[in-house]
N, C-alpha and C positions, 0 to 999 in steps of 0.2 A: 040139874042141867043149867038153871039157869047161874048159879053159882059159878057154875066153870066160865059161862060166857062172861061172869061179869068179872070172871080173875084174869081174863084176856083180856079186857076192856082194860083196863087199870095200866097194862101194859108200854110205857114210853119208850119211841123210838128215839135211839141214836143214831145221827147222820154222819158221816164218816167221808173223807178226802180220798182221794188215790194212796194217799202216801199213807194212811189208818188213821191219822187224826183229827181227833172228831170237829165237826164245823158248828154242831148245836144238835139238841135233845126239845125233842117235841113229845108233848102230853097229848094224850087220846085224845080227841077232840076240837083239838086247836091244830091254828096254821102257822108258820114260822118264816119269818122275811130276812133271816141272817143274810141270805146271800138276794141275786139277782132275782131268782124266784122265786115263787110261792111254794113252800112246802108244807105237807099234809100230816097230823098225826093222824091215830087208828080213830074207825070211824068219825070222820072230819063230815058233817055234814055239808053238800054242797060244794065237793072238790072237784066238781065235772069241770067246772067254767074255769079254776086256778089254773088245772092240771091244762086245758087247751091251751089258754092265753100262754105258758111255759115253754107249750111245744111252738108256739107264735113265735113267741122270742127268740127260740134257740135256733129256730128258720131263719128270723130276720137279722140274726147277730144283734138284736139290742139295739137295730139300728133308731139314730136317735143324734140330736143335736148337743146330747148333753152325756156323758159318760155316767156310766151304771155306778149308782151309790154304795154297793158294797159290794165290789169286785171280787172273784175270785184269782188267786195267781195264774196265768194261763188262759183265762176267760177271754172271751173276742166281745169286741163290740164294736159295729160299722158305724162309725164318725158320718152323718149325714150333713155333713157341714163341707168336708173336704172328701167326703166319699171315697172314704180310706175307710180297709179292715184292721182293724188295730187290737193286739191282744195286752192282757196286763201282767206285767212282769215284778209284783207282789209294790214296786211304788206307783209305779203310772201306765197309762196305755203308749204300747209304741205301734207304728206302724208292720204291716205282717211282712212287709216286704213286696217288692215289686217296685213302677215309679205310675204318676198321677199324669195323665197325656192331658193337657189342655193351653188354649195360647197363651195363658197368663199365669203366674205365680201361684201356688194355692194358698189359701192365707192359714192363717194358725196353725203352720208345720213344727214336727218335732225332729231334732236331731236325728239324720238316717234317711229322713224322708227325702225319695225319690222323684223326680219333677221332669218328664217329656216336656221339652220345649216344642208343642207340635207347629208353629208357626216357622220358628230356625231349623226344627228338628235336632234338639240339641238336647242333652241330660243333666241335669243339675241334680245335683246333692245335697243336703241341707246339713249347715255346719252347728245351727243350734242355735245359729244368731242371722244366715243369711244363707243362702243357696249360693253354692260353689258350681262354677263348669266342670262338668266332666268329662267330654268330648261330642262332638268335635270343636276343635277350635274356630270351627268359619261356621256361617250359618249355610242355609242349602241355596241361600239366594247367592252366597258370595262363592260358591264352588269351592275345590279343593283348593286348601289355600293352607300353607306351614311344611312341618318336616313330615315327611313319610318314607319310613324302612323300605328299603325296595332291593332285588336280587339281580344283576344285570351279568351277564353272559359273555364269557371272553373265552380268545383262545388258552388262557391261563386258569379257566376254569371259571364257577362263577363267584362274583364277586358283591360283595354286600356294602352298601353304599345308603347314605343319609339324603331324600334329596328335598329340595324348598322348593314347594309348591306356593305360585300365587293366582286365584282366578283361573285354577286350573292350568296353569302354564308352569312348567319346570324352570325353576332360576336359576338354582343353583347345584352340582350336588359335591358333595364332603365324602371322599374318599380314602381311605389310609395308604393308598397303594396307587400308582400308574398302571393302565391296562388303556385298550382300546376296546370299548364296546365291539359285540361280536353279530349286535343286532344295533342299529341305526336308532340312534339317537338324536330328536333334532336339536342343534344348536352343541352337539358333545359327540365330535369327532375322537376326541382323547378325552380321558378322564386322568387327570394329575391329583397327586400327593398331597392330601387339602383341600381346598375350596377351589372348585372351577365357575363357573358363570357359564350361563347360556350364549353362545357365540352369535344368535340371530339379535339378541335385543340389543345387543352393544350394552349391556350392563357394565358398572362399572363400582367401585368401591367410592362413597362419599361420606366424608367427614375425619373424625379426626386419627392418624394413624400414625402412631412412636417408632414403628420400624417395619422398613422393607427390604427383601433381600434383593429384587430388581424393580428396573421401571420401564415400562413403553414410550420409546424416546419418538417412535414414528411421527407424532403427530406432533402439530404446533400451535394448533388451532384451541385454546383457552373454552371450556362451558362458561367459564363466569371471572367476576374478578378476583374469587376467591379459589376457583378453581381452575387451578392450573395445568397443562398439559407437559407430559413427560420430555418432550422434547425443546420445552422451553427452559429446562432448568442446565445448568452451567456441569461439563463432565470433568469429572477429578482424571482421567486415564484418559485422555486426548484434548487435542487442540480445539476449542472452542470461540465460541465469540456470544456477546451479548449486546443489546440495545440501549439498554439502561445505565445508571450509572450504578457503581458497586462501591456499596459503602461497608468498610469491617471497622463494625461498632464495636472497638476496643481498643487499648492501649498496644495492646502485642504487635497489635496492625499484620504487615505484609513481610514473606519471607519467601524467596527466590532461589532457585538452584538448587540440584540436584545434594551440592553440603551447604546449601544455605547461604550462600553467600553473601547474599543482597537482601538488606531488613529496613522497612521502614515502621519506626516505632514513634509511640509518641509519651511524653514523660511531662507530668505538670504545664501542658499544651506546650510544650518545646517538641517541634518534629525532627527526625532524627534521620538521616537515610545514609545506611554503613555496608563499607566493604567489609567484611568480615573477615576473608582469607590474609593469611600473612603474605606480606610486603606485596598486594595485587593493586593492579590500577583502579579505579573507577571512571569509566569514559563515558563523554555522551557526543553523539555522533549524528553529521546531518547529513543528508542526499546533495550535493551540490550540482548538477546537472548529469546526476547520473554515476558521481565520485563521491565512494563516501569519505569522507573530512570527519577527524576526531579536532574541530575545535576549542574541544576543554575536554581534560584529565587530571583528573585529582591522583600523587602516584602513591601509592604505598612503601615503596622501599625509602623514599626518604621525604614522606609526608608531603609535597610541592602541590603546585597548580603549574600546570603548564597549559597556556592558551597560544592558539594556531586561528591566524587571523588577522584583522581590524578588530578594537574593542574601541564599541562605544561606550561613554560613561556620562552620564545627564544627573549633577549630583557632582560632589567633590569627592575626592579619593586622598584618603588618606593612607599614607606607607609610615607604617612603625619599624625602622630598620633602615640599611642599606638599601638602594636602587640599583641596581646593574644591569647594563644594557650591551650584551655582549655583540651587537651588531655594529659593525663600521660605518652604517647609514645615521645620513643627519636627521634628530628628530624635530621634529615640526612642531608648534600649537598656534591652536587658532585664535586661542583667548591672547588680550593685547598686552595681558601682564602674568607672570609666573610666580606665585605668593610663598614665602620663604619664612618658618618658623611664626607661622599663624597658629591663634591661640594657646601660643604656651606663657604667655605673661611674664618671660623673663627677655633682659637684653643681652642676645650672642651672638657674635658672631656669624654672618650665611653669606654666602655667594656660588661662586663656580670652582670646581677642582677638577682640572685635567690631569692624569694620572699620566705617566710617563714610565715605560718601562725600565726606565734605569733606577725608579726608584724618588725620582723626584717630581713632585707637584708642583704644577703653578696652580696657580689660586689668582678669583680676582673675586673682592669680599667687601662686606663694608666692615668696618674697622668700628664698633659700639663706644669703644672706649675714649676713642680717638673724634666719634663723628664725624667722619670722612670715609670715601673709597678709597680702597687700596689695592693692590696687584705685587705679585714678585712671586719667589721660587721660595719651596720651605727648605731647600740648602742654604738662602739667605736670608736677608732681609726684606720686608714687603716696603714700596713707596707711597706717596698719597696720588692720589687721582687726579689732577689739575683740572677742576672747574669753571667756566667760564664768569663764578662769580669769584674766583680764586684770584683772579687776574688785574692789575691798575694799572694805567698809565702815569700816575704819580708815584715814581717810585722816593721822590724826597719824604712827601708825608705817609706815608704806608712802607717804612724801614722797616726790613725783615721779618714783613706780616703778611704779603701779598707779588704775588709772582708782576712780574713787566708786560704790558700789552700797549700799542700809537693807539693814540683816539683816531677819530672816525678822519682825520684831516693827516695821519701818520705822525704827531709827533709824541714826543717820550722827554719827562721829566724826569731825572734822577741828581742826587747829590753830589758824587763824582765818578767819574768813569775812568777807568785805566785800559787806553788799548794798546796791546803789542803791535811791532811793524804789521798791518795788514795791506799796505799797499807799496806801491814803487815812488822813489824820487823822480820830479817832475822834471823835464828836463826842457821843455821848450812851453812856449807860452801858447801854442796850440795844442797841447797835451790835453783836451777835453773828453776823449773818449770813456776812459775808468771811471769807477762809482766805485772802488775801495774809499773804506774810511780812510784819512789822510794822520799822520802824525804830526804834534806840531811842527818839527824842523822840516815836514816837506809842506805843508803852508806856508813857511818864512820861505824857504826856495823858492815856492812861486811867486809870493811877493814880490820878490829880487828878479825873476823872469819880468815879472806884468809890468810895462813902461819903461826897462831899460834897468840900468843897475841902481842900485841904493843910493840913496841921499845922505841918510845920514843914518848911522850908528851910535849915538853916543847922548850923554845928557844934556846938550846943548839947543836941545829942541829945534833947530837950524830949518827952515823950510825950505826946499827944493823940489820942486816939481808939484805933482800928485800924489805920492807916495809917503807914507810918516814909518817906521819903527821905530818905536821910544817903548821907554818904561814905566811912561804916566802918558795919565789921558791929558787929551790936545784941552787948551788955556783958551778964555777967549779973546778971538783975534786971529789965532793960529786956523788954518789951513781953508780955505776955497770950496764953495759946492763939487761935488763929484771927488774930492781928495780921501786916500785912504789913509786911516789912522789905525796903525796895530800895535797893540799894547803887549809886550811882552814881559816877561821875568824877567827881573833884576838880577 
């Protein structure tokens, strides 16, 4: 008997997994700590106290500050650190699932692990390096606040809509479709195609936006200097007006009319402003008390400027060309001289040409070549201008150089004079009235009038009377105070 017990004594257990494979072989006698617990071969003296402390553990999950030193796969053990149950997944412990409610972070979390924001009321996730949110997005002190799905009710049926919550207040909602709510919505009388806004806050879209299909022109009243109101900006489809001045930062500049007519451009800072259309005018036009006046037009059919007016001109005016003044009125200037081929540095020719419809001009010029004025008809010849310093009273010493003028007392030198009959024979000795120039034989006539008749004719010198005609000057001795002596031709 006692053999048989001791051939069962001899006996070692094999300890075996769920899955059949063995986890360790214990001898009669002895205890075995492969795994978390104590385990017992046959007659193990003393295995009361192992076998409770096992049933302790497997109570308490192991709990403990430090994970179980030879885990099995699947085993639990409560983490008393983060007071998490956590099972082992043959490399580490994970969390068993669930999340940790407390107001603060748990520390030494694992990938998975779940985290009650109980302060926000919020969920966090652990990414294995930091806790992620996982909803809600607002904390419970900030209320509803982001997008929330929501199902709103129309005569079209209902209708599914995105809507932005902030603070508990609906801002916004994002709909695919136009409907009119069928239940009262505040601030969403209509719901449009898109993005509507709450109609009570006066919300409105700020910052920066590359395209919009309309604008709210009502207002005019600016938020800020950067934000401007729709009804401040300038309309491309109606008549407008602005305050400011309008500057187009570009060379292309401005273009006018319905075909463009009117372009003001600018080309290497040369500014440019064109009629476009063929042979059209360009006019500019003033209010004159109510009439409008085209005082200047530039024409297109045959390039001209034509001005309607007085033109003032402050500054010299230069004409490259012909002047034509198709008007019969006299023109005026106020300046006391009129300057004639200034600045060209050669000597030609200028004066005045009056055109004559038969073809011929007078001209009155100064003559360059000549140095003098001149005047005449170009059917002819032109004359000199006779100058006041053209003119002597000495015509013996200034022969054929200088025109005749009496000095200041009327008389007149010349070398000799030949004059034709210009007066009457004298006929009585009271004939004083005429002032014809006389010819010699009506001087000797009146000689022979004045005192009676002739003395003497001949060369005997003879004295008689008062009177002498001879052919030599009187000798002395010959003739009396008061006697005349006239020398004649031999």
């Amino acid at each position: 008997m006692w053999l048989e017990d001791n051939k069962y004594k001899q006996m070692a257990y094999i300890i075996n997994k769920t899955d059949g494979t063995a986890v360790t072989t214990i001898t009669d006698g002895t205890s075995d700590n492969t795994t978390s617990l104590q385990l017992f071969g046959k007659s193990f003296s003393g295995f009361g106290e192992g076998l409770n402390e096992n049933l302790v553990k497997l109570l308490e999950n192991a709990a403990s500050t430090s994970a179980p030193t030879a885990p099995l796969k699947g085993e639990l053990w409560f983490d008393t650190t983060t007071n998490q149950l956590k099972v082992y997944d043959g490399t580490s412990f994970k969390p068993t699932g669930g999340a940790k409610t407390s107001a603060s972070a748990p520390t030494s979390p694992s990938a998975g692990d779940l985290w009650h924001d109980s302060t926000n009321d919020q969920l966090y996730v652990h990414t294995g390096s930091a806790f992620l949110l996982v909803g809600p997005v607002y904390t419970s002190g900030q209320t509803l606040s982001g997008w929330k799905i929501e199902t709103l009710g129309s005569s079209g049926g209902n209708k599914v809509v995105s809507s932005m919550y902030v603070g508990n207040t609906r801002v916004a909602i994002v709909s695919k479709e136009d409907f009119t709510p069928s239940v009262t919505q505040t601030g969403f009388a209509t719901i449009k195609a898109g993005l509507t806004l709450n109609a009570t806050l006066g919300a409105v879209f700020e910052g920066t936006n590359t395209q919009a299909a309309n604008i709210d022109v009502s207002s005019t009243t600016n938020l800020s200097a950067t934000v401007v109101a729709g009804g401040n900006f300038l309309r491309a489809d109606a008549a407008d007006t602005t305050t400011g001045a309008l500057t187009v930062d570009a060379d292309g500049g401005v273009i006018i009319g319905d075909s463009q007519e009117l372009s003001i451009t600018v080309a290497s800072n040369d500014v440019t402003i064109a009629q476009t259309s063929l042979d059209k005018d360009l006019k500019f036009t003033v209010n004159d008390g109510g009439v409008t006046k085209t005082p200047l037009q530039l024409t297109g059919e045959d390039g001209g400027v034509d001005i309607t007016g007085d033109v003032t001109i402050t500054g010299n005016l230069t004409i490259s060309g012909s002047y034509d003044k198709s008007s019969v009125d006299v023109s005026t200037y106020v300046d006391a001289f009129v300057g004639l081929n200034e600045g060209n540095n050669t000597n030609v020719d200028g004066g005045l040409i009056v055109e004559q419809n038969s073809g011929v001009e007078a001209k009155l010029f100064y003559d360059t070549s000549e140095g003098h004025w001149a005047a005449g008809l170009s059917s002819g010849s032109y004359s000199q201008i006779i100058r006041d310093a053209d003119a002597t009273a000495d015509g013996n010493a200034n022969k054929n150089t200088k025109f005749l003028r009496t000095t200041a007392a009327g008389l007149l030198t010349v070398t000799n004079m030949n004059l034709a009959a210009v007066g009457s024979n004298i006929t009585s000795s009271t004939s004083t009235a005429s002032v014809s120039v006389p010819t010699t034989g009506q001087v000797a006539e009146s000689l022979k009038l004045w005192g009676g008749s002739t003395i003497s004719d001949d060369n005997s010198n003879s004295i008689a009377g008062n009177r002498y005609v001879e052919t030599s000057a009187p000798t002395s001795g010959q003739g009396s105070d008061g006697d005349l002596w006239f020398v004649r031709e031999s």
